[in-house]
N, C-alpha and C positions, 0 to 999 in steps of 0.2 A: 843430870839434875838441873843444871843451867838450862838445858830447853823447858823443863816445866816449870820454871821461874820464871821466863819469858813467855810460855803460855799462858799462863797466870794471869802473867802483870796484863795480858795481848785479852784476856777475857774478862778481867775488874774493867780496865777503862772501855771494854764495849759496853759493857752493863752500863756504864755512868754516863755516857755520851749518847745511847741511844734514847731517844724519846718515845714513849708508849703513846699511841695513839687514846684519846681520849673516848668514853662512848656517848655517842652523840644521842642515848638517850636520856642521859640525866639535861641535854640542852633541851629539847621537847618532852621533859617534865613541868622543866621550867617554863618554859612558853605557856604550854598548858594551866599551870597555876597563874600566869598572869592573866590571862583569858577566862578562869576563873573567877580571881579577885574583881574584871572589869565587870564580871554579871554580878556578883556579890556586894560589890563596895562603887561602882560606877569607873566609867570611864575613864576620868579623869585622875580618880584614886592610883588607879592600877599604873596609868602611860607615867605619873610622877612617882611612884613609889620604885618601879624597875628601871627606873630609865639612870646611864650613868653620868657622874659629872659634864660631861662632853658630850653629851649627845646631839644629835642632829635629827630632828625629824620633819622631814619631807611630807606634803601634804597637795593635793589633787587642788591646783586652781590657788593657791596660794606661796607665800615665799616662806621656805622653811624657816622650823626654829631652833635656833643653836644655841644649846646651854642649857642643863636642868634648870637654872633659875631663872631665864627665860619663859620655858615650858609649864611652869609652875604658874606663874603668873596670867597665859596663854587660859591653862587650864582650869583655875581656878575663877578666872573674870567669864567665864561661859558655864551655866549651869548644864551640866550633861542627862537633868532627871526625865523622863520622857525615852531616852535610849538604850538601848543595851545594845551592846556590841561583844561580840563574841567571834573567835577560832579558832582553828585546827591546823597545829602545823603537819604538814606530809614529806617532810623533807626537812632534816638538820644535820649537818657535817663540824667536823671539830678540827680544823688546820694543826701540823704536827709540833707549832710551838705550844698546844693546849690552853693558850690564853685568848684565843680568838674562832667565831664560830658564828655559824648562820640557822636562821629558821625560813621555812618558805611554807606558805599555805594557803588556806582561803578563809574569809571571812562574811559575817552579817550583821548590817546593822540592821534592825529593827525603830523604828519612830513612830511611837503611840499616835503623837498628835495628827501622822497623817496616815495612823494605822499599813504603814506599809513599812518593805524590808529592800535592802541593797545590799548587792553584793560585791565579789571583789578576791583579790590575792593579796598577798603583800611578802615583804624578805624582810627582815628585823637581821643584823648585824649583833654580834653579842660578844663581851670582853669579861672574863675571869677577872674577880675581885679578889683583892689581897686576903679575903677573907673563904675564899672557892666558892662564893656564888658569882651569878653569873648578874650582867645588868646589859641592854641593849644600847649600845654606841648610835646604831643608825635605823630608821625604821620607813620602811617606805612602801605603798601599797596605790593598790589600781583600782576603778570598778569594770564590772563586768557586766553585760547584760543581762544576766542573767544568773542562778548557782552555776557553781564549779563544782563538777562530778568527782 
């Protein structure tokens, strides 16, 4: 009797201690829906609505910016109407504390005014909110000469 009390208590605390891996498609649903909102509601809508307290986002030829209310500011003093930017992530993993997680993919921007497109990759870092969405801590992207296949 005492070993299957001690199996027991030896199979509760595995249950409680191990961690489930999270699936890393509900993070590239999310991604997805933000790339969405940026064709839907602009650019600028979308990078301030997902982005979280802390975030840091790195940009091509400039010095980042650190801080939703930084970013806000950033984005809001630029009008973005004229652009659409949109992508596809191909790649999201979700580390085994499930609070932390990455998107990687490619992207286009489109610019009416000079009727041409740029392309590009980028990673977006993403942090679990006390509420289980997700909001990007870090976001950072390349261009490319070209699409990315």
């Amino acid at each position: 009797m005492r070993t299957l009390w001690v199996f027991l208590t030896v199979l509760i605390l595995a249950g409680c201690c191990h961690e489930q891996k999270s699936d890393p498609s509900l993070l590239i649903a999310t991604d997805k829906a933000f790339s969405q909102m940026s064709v839907d509601k602009g650019l600028s809508a979308a990078f301030i609505f997902y982005a979280d307290d802390s975030v840091v986002k790195v940009r091509n030829g400039n010095f980042p910016i650190i801080g939703k209310s930084s970013m806000t500011k950033a984005y809001q003093a630029r009008p973005d109407t004229g652009m659409i930017l949109k992508w596809r992530p191909t790649r999201a993993d979700i580390g085994r504390s499930n609070d932390l997680g990455y998107t990687f993919g490619i992207w286009e921007l489109y610019i009416r005014a000079k009727d041409t497109t740029l392309y590009g990759n980028y990673i977006s870092i993403w942090k679990k909110q006390a509420d289980g969405s997700w909001k990007y801590v870090l976001d950072a992207g390349s261009d490319t000469p070209k699409p990315v296949i």
